[in-house]
ZAKETOR-732352 format. One record per residue (C-alpha): z, x, y; residue in three letters. Coordinates in steps of 0.5 Angstrom, whole numbers, plus 500, padded with zeros to 3 digits. Layout:
residues N
ZXYALA ...
This chain:
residues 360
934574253UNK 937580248UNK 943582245UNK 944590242UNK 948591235UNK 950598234UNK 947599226UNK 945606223UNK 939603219UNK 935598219UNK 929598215UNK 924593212UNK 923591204UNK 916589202UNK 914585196UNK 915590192UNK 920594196UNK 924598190UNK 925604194UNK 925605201UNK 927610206UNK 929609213UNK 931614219UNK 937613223UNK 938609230UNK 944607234UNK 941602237UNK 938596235UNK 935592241UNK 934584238UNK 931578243UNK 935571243UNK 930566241UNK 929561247UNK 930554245UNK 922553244UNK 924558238UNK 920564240UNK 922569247UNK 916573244UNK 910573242UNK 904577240UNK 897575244UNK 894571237UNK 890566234UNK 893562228UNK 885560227UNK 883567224UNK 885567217UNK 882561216UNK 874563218UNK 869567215UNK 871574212UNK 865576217UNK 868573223UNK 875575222UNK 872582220UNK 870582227UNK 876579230UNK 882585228UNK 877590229UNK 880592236UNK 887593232UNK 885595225UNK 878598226UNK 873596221UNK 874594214UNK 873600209UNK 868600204UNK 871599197UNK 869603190UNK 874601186UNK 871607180UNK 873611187UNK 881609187UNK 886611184UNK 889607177UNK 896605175UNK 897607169UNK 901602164UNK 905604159UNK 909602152UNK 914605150UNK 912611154UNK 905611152UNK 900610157UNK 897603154UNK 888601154UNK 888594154UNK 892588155UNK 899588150UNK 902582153UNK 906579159UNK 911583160UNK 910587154UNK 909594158UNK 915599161UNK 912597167UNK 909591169UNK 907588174UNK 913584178UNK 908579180UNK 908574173UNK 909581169UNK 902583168UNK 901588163UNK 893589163UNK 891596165UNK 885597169UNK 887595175UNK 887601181UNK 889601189UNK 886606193UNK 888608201UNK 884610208UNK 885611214UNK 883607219UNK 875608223UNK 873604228UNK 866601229UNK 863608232UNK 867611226UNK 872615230UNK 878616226UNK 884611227UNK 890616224UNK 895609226UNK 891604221UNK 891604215UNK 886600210UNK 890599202UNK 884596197UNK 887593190UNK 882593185UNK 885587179UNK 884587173UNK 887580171UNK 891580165UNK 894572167UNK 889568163UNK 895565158UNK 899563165UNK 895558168UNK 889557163UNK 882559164UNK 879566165UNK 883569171UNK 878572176UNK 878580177UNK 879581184UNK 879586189UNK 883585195UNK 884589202UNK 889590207UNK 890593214UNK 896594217UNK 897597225UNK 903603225UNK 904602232UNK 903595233UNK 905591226UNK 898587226UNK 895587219UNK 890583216UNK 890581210UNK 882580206UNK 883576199UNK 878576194UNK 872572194UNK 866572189UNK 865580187UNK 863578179UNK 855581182UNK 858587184UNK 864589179UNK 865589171UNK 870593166UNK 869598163UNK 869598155UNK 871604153UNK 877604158UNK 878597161UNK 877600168UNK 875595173UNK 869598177UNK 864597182UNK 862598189UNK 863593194UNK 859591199UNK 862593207UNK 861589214UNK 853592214UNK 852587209UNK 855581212UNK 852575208UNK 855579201UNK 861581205UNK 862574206UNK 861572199UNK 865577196UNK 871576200UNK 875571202UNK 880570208UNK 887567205UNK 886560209UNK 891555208UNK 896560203UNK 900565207UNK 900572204UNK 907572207UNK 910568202UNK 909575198UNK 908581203UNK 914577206UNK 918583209UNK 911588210UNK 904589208UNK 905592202UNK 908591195UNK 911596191UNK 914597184UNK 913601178UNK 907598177UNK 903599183UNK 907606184UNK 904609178UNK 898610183UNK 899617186UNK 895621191UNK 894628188UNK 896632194UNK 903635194UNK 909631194UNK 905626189UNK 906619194UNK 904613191UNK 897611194UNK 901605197UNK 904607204UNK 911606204UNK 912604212UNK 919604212UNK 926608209UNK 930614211UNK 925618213UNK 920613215UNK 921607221UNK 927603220UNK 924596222UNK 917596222UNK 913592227UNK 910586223UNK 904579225UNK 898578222UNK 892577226UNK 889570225UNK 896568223UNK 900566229UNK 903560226UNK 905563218UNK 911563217UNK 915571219UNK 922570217UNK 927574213UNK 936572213UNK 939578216UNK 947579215UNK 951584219UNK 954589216UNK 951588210UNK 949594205UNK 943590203UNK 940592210UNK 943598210UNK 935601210UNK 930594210UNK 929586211UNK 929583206UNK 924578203UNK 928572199UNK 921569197UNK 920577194UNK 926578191UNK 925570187UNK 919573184UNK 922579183UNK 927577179UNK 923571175UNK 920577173UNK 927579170UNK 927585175UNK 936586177UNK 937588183UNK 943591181UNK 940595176UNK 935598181UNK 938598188UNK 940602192UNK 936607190UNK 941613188UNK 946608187UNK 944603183UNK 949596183UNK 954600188UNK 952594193UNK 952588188UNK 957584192UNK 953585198UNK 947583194UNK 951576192UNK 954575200UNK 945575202UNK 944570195UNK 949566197UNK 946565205UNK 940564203UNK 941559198UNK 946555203UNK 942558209UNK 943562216UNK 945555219UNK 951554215UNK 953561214UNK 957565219UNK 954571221UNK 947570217UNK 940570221UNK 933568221UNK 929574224UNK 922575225UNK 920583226UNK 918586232UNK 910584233UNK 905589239UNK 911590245UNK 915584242UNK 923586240UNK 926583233UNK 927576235UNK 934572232UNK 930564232UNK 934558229UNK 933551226UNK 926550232UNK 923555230UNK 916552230UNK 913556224UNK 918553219UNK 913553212UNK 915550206UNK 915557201UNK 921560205UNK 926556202UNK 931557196UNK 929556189UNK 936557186UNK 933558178UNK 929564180UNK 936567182UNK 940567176UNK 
């Protein structure tokens, strides 16, 4: 079963989603939930997150290609600054002009890097792409002990939404900082090495990257779009996947992770969704990180939306169920619409749930 809304735009916010772009559509095709919660899904697996990073590199391999081979000397840094000054070194939880939105990391040295996706065979894949974040921790006073430096990888399809995320695993044998620059650097080892790949990457298991990436694959913030491609128009290194210009509600599911969770509130009508989803969970983080909505979107208009911004808080802290006119949607997903579920959704987890002192 499916309804049609007639909107002109709908797009997607990522973790990070601060500026976004979006195309005009009409029409807006959105499948009704059967009662069993879903009336469509992409053929998946809920077990692929949660196997070796070898064996899941070979499982989104038809979508995705093959993993990149990581040199984070060989990305692109994001540049902190102080007061206007690019800063070497660490001055502190959210003591830069451009912290990470992420428990406000300051630290510089960190960088991401983008490629285009290749298959086994090293045929070009121009619809994936492959983004790798190089981290240099600066979060050792939040939780207590020497954070880990890490390195991350995630693919996304364009064309069908499948994504895989690769979290860190033990890359201490294979990346060091550079004294003089605080750059985190080092090659990483690829699937032709499937024991270090195995040891320096992990799959998310248990955590679902979704609590985060909750919208899209990527995060975007002043932060990480200080990274920058050199060719002309100075794109951040992070692919924006939606806005104006761009696909307005991007296909989105991550293979291995049919049983995350993948909803976002919808209102009709509402500004907010005039140019993407919104992720609560990422706007919770984002304001814990004392970013203001209202200060910052929309983007040419900045707080000409606040009592939009205040009718999406308000559904999320009462929820969908109990507001009219307010949803839960997942996105589209391979050949499946965007789809309106309910209180059956069977993939309800605890992270998507209001907590009302991270709005406030």
């Amino acid at each position: 079963m499916t309804r049609y809304f007639r909107r002109n735009v709908i797009a997607s916010l990522g973790i990070a989603g601060i500026l976004v772009f979006a195309i005009d559509i009409d029409l807006v095709r959105i499948a009704v939930a059967d009662p069993h919660g879903l009336a469509c899904e992409p053929v998946n697996n809920f077990h692929g997150t949660k196997g070796t990073p070898m064996a899941y590199a070979k499982m989104i391999e038809p979508a995705l290609g093959v993993p990149p081979r990581v040199d984070c000397g060989a990305n692109v840094e994001m540049p902190v600054y102080v007061d206007g000054v690019q800063s070497i070194g660490d001055p502190g939880l959210h003591q830069c002009d451009n912290p990470s939105l992420q428990i406000g990391d300051c630290m510089s040295g960190s960088s991401v890097g983008r490629y285009e996706g290749l298959s086994a065979n090293g045929e070009p894949l121009p619809h994936v792409v492959w983004v790798s974040f190089c981290r240099h921790d600066g979060r050792d006073d939040v939780v207590g002990y020497d954070m880990p430096d890490s390195v991350q990888m995630i693919g996304y399809n364009t064309v069908t939404g499948a994504t895989a995320f690769f979290e860190s695993g033990d890359n201490s044998d294979y990346t060091y900082v550079d004294p003089k620059t605080n750059r985190l650097l080092g090659g990483l080892p690829g699937v032709d090495e499937p024991e270090a790949f195995n040891i320096a990457y992990a799959t998310p298991g248990r955590s679902q990257c979704v609590a985060c990436h909750q919208s899209d694959p990527f995060v975007h913030h002043a932060f990480i779009d200080g990274a920058r491609l050199e060719h002309p128009g100075s794109q951040p290194v992070v692919p924006k996947v939606t806005g104006r210009k761009r696909k307005r509600n991007p296909p989105y599911y991550v293979i291995g992770g049919s049983d995350w969770d993948m909803r976002t509130i919808r209102i009709e009508g509402n500004g907010c969704f005039g140019c993407h989803r919104m992720g609560m969970k990422t706007v919770e983080e984002f304001v814990g990180d004392h970013w203001d909505p209202n200060k910052h979107m929309p983007p040419k208009d900045p707080g000409s939306l606040a009592e939009d911004y205040e009718e999406v808080v308000q559904c999320w802290l009462d929820g969908p169920e109990n507001t009219p006119g307010c949803d839960w949607i997942v996105p589209p997903a391979g050949n499946c619409p965007t789809q309106v579920v309910g209180d059956d959704y069977p993939y309800k987890a605890a992270f998507n749930r209001p907590k009302l002192e991270d709005l406030r």
